[in-house]
ZADREN-630087 format. One line per field, with one value per residue (C-alpha): residue number from 1; x, y, z. Coordinates in steps of 0.001 Angstrom, whole numbers, plus 500000, padded with zeros to 6 digits. Example, Ala and Ser with C-alpha at 12.3 -4.5 7.8 and 13.67 -1.06 7.14 Angstrom:
% ZADREN-630087
i: [1,2]
x: [512300,513670]
y: [495500,498940]
z: [507800,507140]
This chain:
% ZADREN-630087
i: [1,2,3,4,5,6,7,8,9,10,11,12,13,14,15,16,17,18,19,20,21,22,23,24,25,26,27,28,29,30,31,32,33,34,35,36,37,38,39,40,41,42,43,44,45,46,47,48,49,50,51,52,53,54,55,56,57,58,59,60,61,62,63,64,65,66,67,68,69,70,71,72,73,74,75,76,77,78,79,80,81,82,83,84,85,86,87,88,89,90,91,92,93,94,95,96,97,98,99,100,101,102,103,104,105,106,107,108,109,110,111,112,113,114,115,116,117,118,119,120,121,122,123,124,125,126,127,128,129,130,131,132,133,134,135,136,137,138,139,140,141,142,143,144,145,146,147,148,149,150,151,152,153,154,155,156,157,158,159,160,161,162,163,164,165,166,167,168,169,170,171,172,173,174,175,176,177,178,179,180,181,182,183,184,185,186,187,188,189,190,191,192,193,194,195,196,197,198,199,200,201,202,203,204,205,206,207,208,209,210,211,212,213,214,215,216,217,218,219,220,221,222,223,224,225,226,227,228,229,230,231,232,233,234,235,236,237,238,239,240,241,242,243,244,245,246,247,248,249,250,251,252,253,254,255,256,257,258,259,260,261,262,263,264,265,266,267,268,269,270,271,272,273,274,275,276,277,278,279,280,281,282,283,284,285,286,287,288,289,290,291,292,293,294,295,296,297,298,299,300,301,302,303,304,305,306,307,308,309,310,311,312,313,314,315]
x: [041395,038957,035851,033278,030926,031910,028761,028145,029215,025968,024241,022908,021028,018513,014742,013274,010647,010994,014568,014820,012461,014020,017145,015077,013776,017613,018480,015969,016809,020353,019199,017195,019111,023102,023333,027005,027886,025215,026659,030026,028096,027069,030871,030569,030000,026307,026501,028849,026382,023141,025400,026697,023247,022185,024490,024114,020055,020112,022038,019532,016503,018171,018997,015851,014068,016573,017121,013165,011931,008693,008372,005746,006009,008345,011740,013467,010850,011430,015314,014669,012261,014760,017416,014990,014101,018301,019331,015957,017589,021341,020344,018883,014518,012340,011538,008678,010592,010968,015108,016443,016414,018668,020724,021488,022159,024745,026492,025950,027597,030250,031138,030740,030744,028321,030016,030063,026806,025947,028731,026233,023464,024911,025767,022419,020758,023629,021888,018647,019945,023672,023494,026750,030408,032863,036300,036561,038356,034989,033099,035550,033884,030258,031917,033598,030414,028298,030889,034272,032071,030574,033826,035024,031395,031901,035152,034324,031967,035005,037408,040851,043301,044703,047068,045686,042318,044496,046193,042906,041079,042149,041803,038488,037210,039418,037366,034035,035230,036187,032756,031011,033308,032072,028666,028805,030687,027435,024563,025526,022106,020234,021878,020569,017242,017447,018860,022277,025805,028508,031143,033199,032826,036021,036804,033860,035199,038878,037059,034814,031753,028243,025644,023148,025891,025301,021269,022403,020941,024245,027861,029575,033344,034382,032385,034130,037105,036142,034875,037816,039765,037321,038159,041805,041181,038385,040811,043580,041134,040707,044659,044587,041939,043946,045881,043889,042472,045311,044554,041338,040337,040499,037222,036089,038908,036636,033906,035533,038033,034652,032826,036398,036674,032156,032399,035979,034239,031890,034241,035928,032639,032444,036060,035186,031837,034072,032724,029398,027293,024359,023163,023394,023583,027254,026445,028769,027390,025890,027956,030869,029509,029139,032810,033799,031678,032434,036361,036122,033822,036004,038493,035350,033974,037542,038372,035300,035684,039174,037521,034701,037574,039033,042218,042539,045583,044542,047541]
y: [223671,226462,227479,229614,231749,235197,236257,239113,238207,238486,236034,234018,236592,236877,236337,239334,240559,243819,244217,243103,246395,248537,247887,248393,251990,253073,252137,254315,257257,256923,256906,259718,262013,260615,260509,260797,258287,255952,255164,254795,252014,250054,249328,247376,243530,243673,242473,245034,247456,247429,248509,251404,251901,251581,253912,256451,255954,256600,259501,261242,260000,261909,264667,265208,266237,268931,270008,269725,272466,270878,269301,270826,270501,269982,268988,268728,266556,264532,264171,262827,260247,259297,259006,256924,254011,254207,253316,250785,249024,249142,247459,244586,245583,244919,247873,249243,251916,251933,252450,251697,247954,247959,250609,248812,245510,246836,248691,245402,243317,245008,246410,250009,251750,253341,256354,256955,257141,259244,262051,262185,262474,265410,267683,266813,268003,271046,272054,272986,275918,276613,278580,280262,279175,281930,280137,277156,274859,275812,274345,271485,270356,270404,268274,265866,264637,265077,264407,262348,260411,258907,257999,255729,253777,253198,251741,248511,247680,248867,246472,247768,245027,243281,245109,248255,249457,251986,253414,253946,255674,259188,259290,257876,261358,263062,262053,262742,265939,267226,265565,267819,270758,270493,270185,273586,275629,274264,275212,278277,279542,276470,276636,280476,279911,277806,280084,278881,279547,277104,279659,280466,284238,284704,284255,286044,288736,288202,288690,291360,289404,290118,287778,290013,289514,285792,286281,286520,286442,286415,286243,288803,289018,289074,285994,284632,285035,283808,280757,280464,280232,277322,275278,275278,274001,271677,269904,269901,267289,265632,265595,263748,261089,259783,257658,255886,254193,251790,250451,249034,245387,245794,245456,248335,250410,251665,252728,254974,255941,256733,258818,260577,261922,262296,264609,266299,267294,268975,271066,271559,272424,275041,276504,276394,278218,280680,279997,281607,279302,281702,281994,278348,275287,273170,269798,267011,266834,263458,262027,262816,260605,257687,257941,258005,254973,253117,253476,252071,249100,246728,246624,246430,243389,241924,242178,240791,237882,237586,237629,235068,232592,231608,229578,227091,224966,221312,219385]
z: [491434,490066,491633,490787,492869,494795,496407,499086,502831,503469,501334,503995,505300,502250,502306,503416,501004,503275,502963,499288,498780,501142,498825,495688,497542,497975,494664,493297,495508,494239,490164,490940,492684,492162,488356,488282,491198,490030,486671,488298,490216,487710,487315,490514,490642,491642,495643,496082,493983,495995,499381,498042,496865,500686,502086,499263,499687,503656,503283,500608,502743,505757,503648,502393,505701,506183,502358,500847,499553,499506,503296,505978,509266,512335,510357,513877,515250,511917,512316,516029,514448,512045,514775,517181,513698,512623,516626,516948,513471,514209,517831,515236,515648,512857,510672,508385,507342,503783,503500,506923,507069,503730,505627,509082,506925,505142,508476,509889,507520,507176,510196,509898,513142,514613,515106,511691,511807,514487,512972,509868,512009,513683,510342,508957,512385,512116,508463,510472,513163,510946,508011,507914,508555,509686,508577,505961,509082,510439,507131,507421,510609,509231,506086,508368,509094,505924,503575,504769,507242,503609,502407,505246,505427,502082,502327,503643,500796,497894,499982,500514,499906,502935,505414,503315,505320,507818,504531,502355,505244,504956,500830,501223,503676,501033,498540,499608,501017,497321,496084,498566,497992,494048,495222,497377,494552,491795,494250,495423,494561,495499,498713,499239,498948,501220,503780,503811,502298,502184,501304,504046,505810,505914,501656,501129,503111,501087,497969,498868,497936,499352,499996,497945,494878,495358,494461,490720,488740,487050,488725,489587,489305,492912,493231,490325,491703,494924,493418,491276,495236,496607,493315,493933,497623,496226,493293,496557,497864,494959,494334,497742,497033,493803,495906,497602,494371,494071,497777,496706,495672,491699,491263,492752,491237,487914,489712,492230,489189,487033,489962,490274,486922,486726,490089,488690,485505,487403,488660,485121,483881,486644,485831,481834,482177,484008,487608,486344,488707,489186,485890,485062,486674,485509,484557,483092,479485,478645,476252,478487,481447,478878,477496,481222,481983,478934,479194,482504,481815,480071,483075,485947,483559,483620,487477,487722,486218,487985,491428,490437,490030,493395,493391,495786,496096,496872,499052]
C-alpha cells in the first residue's frame, strides 16, 4: 500500500503565532544576507527548508552584534544577553525574542547538541578581543567554531541515510570550513575595516605581504600570490566535502550539491579576476546561480516526490 504525507518531525508542535514568525524573521535574514545558500534552499522539500533557515538565521543574528558596522553600544554586554535568551530557550522558557524560539525548536527537534552551540558562541565572542591569527592551525580553531560547528547542526536537518551519520560528520565541518575559507579570501577588505584579518601571520609573512598592502585600493602582487596559497588550502576543503554528498537522504542531495558549486564559484571568480579582491568585490554572476539552481531542480522535485510516497508492506 501507498501513502502519502512526509511532514517535519515536528509537526505536532505547530501553533505558535510567535514561533511561526520567529521562522518567518530567520527566513528573511537568510534571503537577505545568504543569497547563494538560500537559492540552494529552495531545492529542499519545504519542512526541511525553514530549519536550515533557522540555523542559518541564528547564526547571522549572532553575527551581527559582533560584525555591524552600524551597532552602538556595549557589543560584549550584547553577546552575554544573547547567551543568557539562547540557554533560557534551549532549557524550553518562553521567548519574545524575535529569532530564538525558531532556533531552539529546530536544535530541539532534532537533537543538536548543545555543545554545538556553545562552540559558536565562543568564536563569535572570540571576533570581539581576536583580530589576528599567528598560524592557519591557529585560524582553524576560531573556524571550528564559526564555521564546521555549522556544518554538523545542519546535518541532522539534510538527514544522512541510516548507519551513515558517523561517516557524514567530518565532510559536513569540511564543508563549512571551505565556505568560510571563500568568505575570508572575498572580504579581505571588509574584514580590515573592521579591525581584523583572517589571513594567517605566518603566510603573510611567507609572502612578504603587509597589512598596509591589504588597504588597496588595488592588490598587490605578493598578496596575489598569497591569496592564490589560501585558495589551494580552501578548494582542499572543498575536495573533502564532495564526499559526504552521497551520505545524505536524496532529497537533500541538490541543495547541498547547488550551495557547493554557488560557494565554489566564488572562489573561481576570485582565481579568474586574478585574486584582485581589493579593488572589487567577486560575486557569482546572476545568471550563473540560476543555471546552477535550475540544473539541480528537476532531481530535488523528483526525490521529492519519491520520499512523499512511503511504502508499506501490509502482511
Amino acid at each position: 500500500m501507498t501513502c502519502l504525507g512526509a511532514r517535519s518531525p515536528d509537526a505536532a508542535a505547530e501553533g505558535s503565532t510567535g514561533l511561526t514568525a520567529a521562522y518567518e524573521r530567520c527566513r528573511a535574514l537568510h534571503a537577505r544576507f545568504g543569497r547563494s545558500y538560500y537559492l540552494a534552499t529552495l531545492l529542499l522539500p519545504a519542512w526541511k527548508r525553514r530549519h536550515v533557515h533557522a540555523l542559518y538565521g541564528f547564526a547571522r543574528y549572532a553575527d551581527e552584534i559582533v560584525d555591524s558596522f552600524t551597532m552602538n553600544g556595549d557589543r560584549a554586554a550584547a553577546l552575554d544577553g544573547l547567551e543568557s535568551r539562547v540557554a533560557a530557550a534551549l532549557a524550553g522558557e518562553r521567548s519574545g525574542d524575535p529569532v530564538l524560539p525558531a532556533f531552539a525548536h529546530t536544535v530541539r527537534s532534532f537533537g543538536i547538541g548543545h555543545g554545538e552551540v556553545a562552540a559558536f558562541l565562543r568564536s563569535m565572542r572570540a571576533d570581539l578581543t581576536v583580530t589576528r591569527y599567528a598560524t592557519y592551525d591557529d585560524l582553524l580553531g576560531y573556524m571550528e567554531g564559526s564555521a564546521a560547528v555549522i556544518g554538523t547542526m545542519m546535518l541532522p536537518v539534510l538527514e544522512p541515510l541510516p548507519e551513515m551519520e558517523a561517516a557524514a560528520r567530518e565532510p559536513a565541518r569540511q564543508l563549512g570550513l571551505a565556505f568560510q575559507l571563500t568568505n575570508f579570501l572575498r572580504d579581505v577588505a571588509e574584514d580590515l575595516a573592521r579591525g581584523r584579518v583572517y589571513l594567517p601571520g605566518a603566510d603573510l609573512d611567507r609572502f612578504g605581504v603587509t597589512e598596509a598592502a591589504l588597504r588597496g585600493p588595488r592588490t598587490p602582487p605578493e598578496a596575489r600570490r598569497l591569496l592564490a596559497f589560501e585558495a589551494g588550502r580552501a578548494w582542499d576543503h572543498y575536495a573533502r566535502a564532495l564526499e559526504g554528498i552521497a551520505l545524505l537522504t536524496p532529497s537533500s542531495r541538490p541543495c547541498v550539491r547547488a550551495a557547493y558549486e554557488l560557494y565554489g564559484g566564488i572562489l573561481a571568480e576570485i582565481e579568474r579576476g586574478g585574486y584582485e579582491v581589493l579593488a572589487r568585490r567577486a560575486r557569482v554572476p546572476r545568471r550563473h546561480r540560476l543555471a546552477v539552481f535550475t540544473r539541480h531542480l528537476v532531481a530535488a522535485r523528483a526525490a521529492g516526490r519519491r520520499e512523499r510516497r512511503v511504502t508499506v508492506e501490509v502482511p
